[in-house]
C-alpha positions in Angstrom: 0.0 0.0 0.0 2.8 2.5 1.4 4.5 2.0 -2.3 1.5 2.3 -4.3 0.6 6.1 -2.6 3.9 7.2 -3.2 3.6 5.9 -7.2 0.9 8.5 -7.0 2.0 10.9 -5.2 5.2 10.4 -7.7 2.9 10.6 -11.1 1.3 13.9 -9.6 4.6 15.7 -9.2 5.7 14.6 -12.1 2.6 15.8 -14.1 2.8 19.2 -12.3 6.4 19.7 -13.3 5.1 18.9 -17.2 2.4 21.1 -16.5 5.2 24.2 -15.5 7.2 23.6 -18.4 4.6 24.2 -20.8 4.0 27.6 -19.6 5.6 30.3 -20.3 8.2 31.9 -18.2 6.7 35.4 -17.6 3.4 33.5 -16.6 4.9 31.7 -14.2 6.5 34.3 -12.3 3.6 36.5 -12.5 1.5 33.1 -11.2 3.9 32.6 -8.5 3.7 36.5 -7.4 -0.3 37.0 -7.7 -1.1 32.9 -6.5 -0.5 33.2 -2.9 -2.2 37.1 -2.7 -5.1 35.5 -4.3 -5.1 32.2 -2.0 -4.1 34.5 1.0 -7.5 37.2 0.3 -9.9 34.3 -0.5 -8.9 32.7 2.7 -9.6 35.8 4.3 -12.5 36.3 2.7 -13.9 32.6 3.9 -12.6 33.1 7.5 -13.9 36.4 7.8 -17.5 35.8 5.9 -17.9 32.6 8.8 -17.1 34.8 11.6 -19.2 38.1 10.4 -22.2 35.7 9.2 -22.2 34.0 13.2 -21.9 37.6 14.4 -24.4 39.5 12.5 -27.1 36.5 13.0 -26.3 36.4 16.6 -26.6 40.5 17.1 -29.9 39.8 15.3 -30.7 37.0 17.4 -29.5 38.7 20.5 -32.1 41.8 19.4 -34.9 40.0 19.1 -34.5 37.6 21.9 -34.1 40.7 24.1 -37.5 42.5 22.9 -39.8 39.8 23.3 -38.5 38.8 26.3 -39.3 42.4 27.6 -42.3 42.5 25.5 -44.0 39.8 27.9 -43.9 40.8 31.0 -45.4 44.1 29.7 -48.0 42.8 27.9 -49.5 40.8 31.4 -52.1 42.7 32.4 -53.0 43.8 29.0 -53.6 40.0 28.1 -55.6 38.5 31.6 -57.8 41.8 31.4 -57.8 42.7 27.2 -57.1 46.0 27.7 -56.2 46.7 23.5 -54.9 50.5 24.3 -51.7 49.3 26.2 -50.8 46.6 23.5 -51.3 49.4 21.4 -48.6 51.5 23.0 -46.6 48.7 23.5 -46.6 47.5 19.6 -45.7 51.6 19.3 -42.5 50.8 21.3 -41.4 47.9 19.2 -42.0 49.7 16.4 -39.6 52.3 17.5 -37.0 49.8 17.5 -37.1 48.1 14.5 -40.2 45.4 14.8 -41.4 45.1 11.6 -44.4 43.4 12.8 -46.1 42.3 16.4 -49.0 40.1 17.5 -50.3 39.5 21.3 -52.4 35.5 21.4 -54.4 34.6 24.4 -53.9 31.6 26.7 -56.0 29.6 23.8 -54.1 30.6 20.9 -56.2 33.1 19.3 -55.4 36.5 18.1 -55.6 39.2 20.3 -54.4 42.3 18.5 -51.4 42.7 15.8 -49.4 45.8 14.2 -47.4 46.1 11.1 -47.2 44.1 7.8 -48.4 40.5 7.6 -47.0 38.0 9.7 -44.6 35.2 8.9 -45.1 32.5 11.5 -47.8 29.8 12.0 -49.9 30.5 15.2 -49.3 26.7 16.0 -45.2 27.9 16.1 -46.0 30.2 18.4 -47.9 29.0 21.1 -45.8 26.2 21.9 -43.2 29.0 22.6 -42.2 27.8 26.5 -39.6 30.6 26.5 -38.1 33.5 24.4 -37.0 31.9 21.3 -36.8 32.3 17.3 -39.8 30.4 15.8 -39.1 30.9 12.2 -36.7 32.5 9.4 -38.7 33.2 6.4 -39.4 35.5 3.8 -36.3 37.8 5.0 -38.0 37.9 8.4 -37.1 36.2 11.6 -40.0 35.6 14.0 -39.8 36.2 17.9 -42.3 34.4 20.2 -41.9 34.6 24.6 -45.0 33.2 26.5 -46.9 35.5 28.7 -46.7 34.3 32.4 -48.5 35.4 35.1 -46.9 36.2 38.4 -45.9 33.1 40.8 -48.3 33.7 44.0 -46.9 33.3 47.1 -46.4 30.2 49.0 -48.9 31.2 52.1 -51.7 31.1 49.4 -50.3 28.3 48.4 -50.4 26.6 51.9 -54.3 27.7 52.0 -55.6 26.4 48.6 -54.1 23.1 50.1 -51.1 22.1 47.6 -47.5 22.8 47.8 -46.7 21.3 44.5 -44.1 22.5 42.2 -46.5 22.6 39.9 -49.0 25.0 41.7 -45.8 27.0 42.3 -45.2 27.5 39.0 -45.9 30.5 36.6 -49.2 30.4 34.5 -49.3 31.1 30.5 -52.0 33.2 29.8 -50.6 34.4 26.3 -47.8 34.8 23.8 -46.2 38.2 22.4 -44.3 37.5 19.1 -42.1 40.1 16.9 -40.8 40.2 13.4 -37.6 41.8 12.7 -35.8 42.7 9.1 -33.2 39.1 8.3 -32.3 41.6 5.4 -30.3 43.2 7.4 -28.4 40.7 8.1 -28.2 39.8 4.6 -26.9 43.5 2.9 -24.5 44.0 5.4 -22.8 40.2 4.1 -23.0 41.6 0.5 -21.1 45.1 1.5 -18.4 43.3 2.9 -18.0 41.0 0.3 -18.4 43.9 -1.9 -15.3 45.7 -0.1 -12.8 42.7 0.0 -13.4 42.2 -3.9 -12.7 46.0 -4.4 -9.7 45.6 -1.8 -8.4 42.5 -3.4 -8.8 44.2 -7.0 -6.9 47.5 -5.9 -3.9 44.5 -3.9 -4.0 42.8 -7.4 -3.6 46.3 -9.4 -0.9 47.4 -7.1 1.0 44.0 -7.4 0.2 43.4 -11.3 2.3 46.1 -12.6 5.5 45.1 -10.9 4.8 41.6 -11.6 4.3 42.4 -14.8 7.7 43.9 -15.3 9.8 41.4 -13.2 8.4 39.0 -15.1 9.1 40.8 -18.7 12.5 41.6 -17.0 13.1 37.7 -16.4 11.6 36.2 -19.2 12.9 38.7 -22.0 16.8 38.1 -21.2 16.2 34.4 -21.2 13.8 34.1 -24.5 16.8 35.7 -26.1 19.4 34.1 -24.6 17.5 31.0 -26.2 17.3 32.2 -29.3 20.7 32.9 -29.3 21.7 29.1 -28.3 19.3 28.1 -30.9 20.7 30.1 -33.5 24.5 28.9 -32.4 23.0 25.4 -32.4 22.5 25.9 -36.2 25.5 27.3 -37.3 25.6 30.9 -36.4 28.3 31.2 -34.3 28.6 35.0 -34.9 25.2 35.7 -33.1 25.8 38.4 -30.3 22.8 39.3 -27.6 22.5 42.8 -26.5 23.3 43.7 -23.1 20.1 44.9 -21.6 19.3 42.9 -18.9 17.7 44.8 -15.5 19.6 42.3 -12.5 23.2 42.0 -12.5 23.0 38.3 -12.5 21.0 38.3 -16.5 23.6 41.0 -17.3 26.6 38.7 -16.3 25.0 35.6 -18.0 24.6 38.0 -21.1 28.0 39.1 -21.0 29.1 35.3 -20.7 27.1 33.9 -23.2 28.9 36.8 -25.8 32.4 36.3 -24.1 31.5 32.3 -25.1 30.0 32.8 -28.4 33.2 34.9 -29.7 35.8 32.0 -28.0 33.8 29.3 -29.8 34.1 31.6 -32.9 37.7 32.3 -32.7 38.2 28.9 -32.4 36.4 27.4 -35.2 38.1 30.1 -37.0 41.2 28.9 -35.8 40.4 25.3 -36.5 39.3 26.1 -40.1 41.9 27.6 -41.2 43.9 24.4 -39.4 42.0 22.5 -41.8 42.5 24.4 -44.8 46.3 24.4 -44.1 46.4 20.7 -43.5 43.8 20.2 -46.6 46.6 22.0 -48.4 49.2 20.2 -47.3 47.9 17.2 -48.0 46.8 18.0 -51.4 50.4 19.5 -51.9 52.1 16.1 -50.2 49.5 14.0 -52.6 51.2 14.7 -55.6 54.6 16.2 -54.4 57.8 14.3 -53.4 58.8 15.1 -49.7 62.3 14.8 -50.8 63.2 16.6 -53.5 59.7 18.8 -53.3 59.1 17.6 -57.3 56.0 16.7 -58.7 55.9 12.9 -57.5 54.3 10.0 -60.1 51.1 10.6 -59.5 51.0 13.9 -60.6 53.3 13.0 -63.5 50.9 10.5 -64.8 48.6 13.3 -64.3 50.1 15.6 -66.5 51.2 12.9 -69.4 47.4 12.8 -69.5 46.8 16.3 -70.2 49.6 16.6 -73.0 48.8 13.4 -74.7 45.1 14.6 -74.9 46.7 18.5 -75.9 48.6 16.6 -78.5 45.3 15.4 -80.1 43.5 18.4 -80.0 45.7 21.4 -80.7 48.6 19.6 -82.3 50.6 20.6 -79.6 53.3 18.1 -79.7 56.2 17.9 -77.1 58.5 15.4 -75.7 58.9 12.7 -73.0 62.3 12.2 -71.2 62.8 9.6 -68.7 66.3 10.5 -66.7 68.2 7.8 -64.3 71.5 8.8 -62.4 74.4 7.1 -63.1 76.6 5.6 -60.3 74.0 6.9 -57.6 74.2 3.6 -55.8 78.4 4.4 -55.6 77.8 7.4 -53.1 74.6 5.4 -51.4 77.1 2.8 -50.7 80.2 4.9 -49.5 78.1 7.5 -47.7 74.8 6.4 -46.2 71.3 7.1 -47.9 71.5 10.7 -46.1 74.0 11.4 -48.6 71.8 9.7 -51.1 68.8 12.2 -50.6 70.8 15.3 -50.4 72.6 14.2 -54.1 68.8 13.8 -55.0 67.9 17.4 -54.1 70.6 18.8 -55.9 69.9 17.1 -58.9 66.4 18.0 -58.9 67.5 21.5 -58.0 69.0 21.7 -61.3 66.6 20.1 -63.0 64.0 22.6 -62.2 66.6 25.4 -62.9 67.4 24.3 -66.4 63.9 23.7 -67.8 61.6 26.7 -69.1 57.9 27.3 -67.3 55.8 25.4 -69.0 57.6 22.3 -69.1 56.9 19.4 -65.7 60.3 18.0 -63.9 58.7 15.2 -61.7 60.8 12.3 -59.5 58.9 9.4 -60.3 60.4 7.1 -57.8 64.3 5.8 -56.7 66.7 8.2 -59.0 64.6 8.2 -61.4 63.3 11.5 -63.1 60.5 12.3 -65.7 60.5 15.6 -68.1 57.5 16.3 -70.2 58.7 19.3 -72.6 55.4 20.9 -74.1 55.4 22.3 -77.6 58.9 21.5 -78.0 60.6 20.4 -81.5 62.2 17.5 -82.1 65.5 19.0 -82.1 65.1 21.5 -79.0 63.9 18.6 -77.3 66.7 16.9 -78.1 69.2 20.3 -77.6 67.3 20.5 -74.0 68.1 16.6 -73.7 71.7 17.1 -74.4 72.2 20.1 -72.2 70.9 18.4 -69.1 73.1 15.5 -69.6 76.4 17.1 -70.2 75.2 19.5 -67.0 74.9 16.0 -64.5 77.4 14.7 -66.2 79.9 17.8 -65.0 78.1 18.0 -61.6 80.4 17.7 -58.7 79.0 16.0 -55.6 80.7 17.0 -52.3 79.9 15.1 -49.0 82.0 15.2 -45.7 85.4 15.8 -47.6 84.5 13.0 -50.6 83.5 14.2 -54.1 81.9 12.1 -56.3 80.8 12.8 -60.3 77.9 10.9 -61.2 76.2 10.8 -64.9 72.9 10.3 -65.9 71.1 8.0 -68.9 68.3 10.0 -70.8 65.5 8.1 -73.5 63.8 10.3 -75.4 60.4 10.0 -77.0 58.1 12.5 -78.9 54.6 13.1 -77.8 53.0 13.2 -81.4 51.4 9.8 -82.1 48.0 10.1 -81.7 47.0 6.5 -81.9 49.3 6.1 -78.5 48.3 5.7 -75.0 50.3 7.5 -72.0 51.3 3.5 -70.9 52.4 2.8 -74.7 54.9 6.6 -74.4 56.0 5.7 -70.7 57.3 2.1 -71.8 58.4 3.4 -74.8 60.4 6.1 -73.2 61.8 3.4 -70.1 63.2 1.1 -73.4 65.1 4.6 -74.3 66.6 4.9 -71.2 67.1 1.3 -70.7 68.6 1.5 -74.2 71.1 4.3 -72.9 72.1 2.2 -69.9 73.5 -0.5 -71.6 75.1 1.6 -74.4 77.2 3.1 -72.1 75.6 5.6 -69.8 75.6 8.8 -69.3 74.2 9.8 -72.7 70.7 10.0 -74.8 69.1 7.9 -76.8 66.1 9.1 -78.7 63.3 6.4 -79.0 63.9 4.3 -82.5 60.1 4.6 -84.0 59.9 8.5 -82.8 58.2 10.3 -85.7 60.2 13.2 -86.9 58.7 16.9 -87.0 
């Protein structure tokens, strides 16, 4: 049992929670402000309406209890001896204090004389008064009825008649006096003072509105932007900036904070873009450039084969293809180590690079191997270009750590202006060359055998 109440009491929390996340901030505050002044003045209203109704009814009660207990004693004489004049001055009395209406019965019930507007209250109701009571509430009236009682005589009379019961002792009803008196009274005075709490609980709710109204504006205002903001980052826009305009110190710090954190998280995906864009670079550079020598490497030297083969077809443009491999590399690989190896490579494709004009491509396509593609270059300045390279690594002087070495270089030569071959059918044809130059002798160039003339 003790679980399942507090699964209950569990679900209703959690529905009220749901219930306060759905609404609005400003209405919130504002509820929470004007709530308890509204739950505080109906309370009032409750325990003060309880305590006012017991009070009025009981003055009213008290005020009519009071006159027709007075009224009967008075009306004695007039009742045993029907004497009309004095219960005519009598009902003038109760007139003068607010009986709306007043009837005298005789010791059988019936009517005696009456004043005022028509009465309320059966006859039965009130003869079987015994004492001073309310006998009914009706018609905005309440009714008043006190039996009229003679005189107890005393107890020697008593002693001669013979009887000294309590009962002879007792007082004799010869009568009833009853009163009416205004319940509206009662009744209007309950509606003014509900009528003045609602106006005093409407000028309470005025007064407390308007500040409500603008704590709650300067609450929700800062935080609705705030989250438009976030939203906004959340998509992307990492430039968005809130003004500072917050009333409280602590919304104006969490503004400032939220700017001072918007502009660090767009420095750094500033900063980290243009990280990527250097290593996007990089890598684009390192994907078709040789770390050592900083040459085109083979990719990009197939690459570019491509282009002038398909150049050749269309435009005519016709160049040459020169495949280069040192001579006696592996010598100062051997004697010096492969650092002295790469550093003989970077010189030669230093003056590689030097020697050739703009638009021709100096690539190391792998080992020391070199590639040249000469673009729209004749036979024979292809070959003069061939020549000069060779007799300019051929007189190259390599120093390392007091040793000098020469080395040479083997060149095959082959012209790009077949258009019925592939860039595989030129690269072969151009390795053959070089091949062809190797065992010839070295250090020299050999043009390829089927090479069409221009």
């Amino acid at each position: 049992m003790r679980k399942r109440l507090s699964g209950r009491g569990h679900g209703v929390g959690t529905t009220e929670l749901k219930l306060l996340s759905r609404t609005p901030l400003a209405h919130g505050v504002m509820l929470l402000v004007i709530a308890p002044l509204l739950l505080f003045g109906a309370a009032v209203c409750v325990l003060y309406l309880v305590n006012v109704d017991r009070s009025l009814e009981h003055g009213v009660r008290e005020r009519g209890l009071a006159l027709v207990s007075i009224l009967a004693p008075a009306a004695e004489s007039s009742v045993v001896t029907g004497g009309t004049d004095d219960l005519a001055r009598l009902f003038d009395v109760a007139a003068n204090h607010g009986v709306l209406a007043s009837a005298v019965y005789d010791q059988r019930g019936a009517l005696i004389a009456t004043r005022g507007r028509g009465l309320v209250a059966e006859p039965a109701l009130i003869v079987a008064a015994t004492h001073a009571q309310v006998v009914t509430s009706a018609q905005g009236r309440l009714g008043f009825a006190a039996p009229v009682q003679t005189v107890p005589r005393p107890a020697a009379l008593m002693l001669e008649v013979g009887t000294r019961d309590e009962a002879a002792q007792a007082a004799l009803t010869v009568g009833w006096v009853y009163i009416e008196l205004d319940g509206q009274a009662f009744e209007a005075a309950q509606r003014v003072f509900i009528a003045t709490v609602l106006l005093i609980m409407a000028g309470l709710l005025i007064l407390i509105a308007v500040p409500s109204v603008r704590l709650a504006r300067g609450i929700s205002a800062p935080l609705e932007r705030l989250a438009d903001a976030v939203r906004r980052m959340a998509a992307g826009d990492v430039g968005v900036r809130i003004p500072v305009e917050a009333s409280s110190r602590e919304l104006t710090e969490l503004e400032q904070g939220f700017n001072s954190m918007a502009s660090s998280i767009a420095e750094s995906q500033r900063t980290l873009q243009r990280k990527v864009e250097e290593a996007t670079g990089l890598l684009a550079y390192q994907a078709v450039h040789d770390p050592l020598t900083g040459l085109p490497n083979r990719r990009a030297f197939e690459t570019a084969l491509e282009a002038a083969v398909a150049g050749s077809r269309r435009a005519s443009d016709h160049g040459s293809l020169c495949f280069i491999d040192l001579d006696y590399f592996k010598n100062v690989n051997d004697a010096c180590g492969h650092a002295a190896g790469d550093a003989l490579l970077r010189a030669v494709g230093t003056l590689l690079a030097q020697r050739l004009r703009a638009q021709d491509v100096v690539c190391r396509i792998g080992g020391d191997e070199f590639a040249l593609i000469l673009r729209g270059c004749s036979r024979e300045d292809s070959r003069r270009i061939a020549d000069s390279l060779q007799h300019a690594l051929a007189s190259m002087q390599f120093e390392w750590k007091g040793m000098q070495f020469r080395i040479g270089a083997s060149l095959g030569l082959v012209r790009i202006d077949d258009p019925a071959k592939q860039p595989a059918d030129l690269l072969n044809t151009a390795d053959a060359a070089c091949y062809a130059a190797k065992r010839n002798g070295r250090n020299r160039v050999v043009e390829s055998p089927d090479t069409c003339l221009a």
